[in-house]
C-alpha positions as CSV (number, residue, x, y, z in Angstrom):
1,X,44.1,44.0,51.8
2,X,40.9,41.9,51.1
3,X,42.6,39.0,50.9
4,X,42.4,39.1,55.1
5,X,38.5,39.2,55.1
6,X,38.0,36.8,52.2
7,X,36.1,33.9,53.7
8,X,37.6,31.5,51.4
9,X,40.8,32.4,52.5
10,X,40.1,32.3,56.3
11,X,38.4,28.6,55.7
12,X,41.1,27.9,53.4
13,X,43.4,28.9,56.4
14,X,41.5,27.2,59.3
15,X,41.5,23.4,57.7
16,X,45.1,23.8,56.3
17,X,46.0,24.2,60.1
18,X,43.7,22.4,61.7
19,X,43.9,19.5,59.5
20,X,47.3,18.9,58.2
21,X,49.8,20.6,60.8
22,X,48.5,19.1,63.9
23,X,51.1,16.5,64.2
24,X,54.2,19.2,63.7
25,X,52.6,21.5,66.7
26,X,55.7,21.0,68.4
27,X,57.6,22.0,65.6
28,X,57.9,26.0,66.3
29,X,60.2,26.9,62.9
30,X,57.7,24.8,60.6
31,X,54.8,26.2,62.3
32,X,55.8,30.0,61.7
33,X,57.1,29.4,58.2
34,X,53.3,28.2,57.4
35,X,51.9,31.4,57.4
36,X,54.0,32.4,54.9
37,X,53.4,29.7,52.6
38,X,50.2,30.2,52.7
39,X,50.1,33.7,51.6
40,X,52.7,32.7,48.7
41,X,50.0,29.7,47.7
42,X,47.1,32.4,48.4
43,X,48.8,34.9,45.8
44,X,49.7,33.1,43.2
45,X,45.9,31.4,43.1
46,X,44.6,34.8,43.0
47,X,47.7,36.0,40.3
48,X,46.2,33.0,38.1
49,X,42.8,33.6,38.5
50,X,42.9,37.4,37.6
51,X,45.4,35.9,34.4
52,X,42.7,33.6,33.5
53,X,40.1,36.5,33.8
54,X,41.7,39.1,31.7
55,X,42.5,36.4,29.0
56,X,38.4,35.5,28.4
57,X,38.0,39.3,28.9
58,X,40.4,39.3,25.6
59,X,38.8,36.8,24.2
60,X,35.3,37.4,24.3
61,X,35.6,40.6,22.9
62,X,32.9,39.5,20.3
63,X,29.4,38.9,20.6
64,X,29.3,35.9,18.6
65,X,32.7,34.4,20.9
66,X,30.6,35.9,24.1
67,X,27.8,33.7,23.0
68,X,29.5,30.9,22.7
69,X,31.3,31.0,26.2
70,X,27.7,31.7,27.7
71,X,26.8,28.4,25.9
72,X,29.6,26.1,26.6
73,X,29.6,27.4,30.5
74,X,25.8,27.1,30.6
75,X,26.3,23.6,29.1
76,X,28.3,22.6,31.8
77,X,26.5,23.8,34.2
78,X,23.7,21.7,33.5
79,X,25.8,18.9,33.0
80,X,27.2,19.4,37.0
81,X,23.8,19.6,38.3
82,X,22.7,16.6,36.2
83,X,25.5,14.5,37.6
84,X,25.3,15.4,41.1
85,X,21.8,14.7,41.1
86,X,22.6,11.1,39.6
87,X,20.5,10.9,36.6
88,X,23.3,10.7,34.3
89,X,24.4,7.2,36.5
């Protein structure tokens, strides 16, 4: 049920579309299958997410493995805002 008041989801909704099925507005069995696909795409990118969530649960059941995720995400992190800044360039 949250799925319908996720904002992702809605703005994920809105550009697929307005964005890529404005040229098949005409065509009225494409257009109502579209919904559908995109609850099918919707689930299964929540399905994996959860997946991927439980298995670092799992796996950072240690301090010393919890650590090191922390530092490897933290790592990356810093990385990402180095590069989008451009001093790495």
């Amino acid at each position: 049920m949250l799925q319908f008041v996720n904002p992702k989801c809605i703005f994920y909704g809105l550009t697929m579309y307005t964005t890529f099925l404005a040229p098949i507005l005409g065509q009225r069995f494409v257009l109502a299958w579209m919904p559908v696909l995109l609850a099918g795409v919707s689930f299964s990118s929540v399905s994996t997410w959860t997946l991927g969530g439980q298995l670092i649960r799992r796996w950072i059941s240690t301090p010393a493995r919890a650590r090191a995720l922390g530092v490897v995400l933290s790592l990356a992190l810093v990385y990402t805002a180095l590069d989008l800044t451009g001093v790495l360039s």
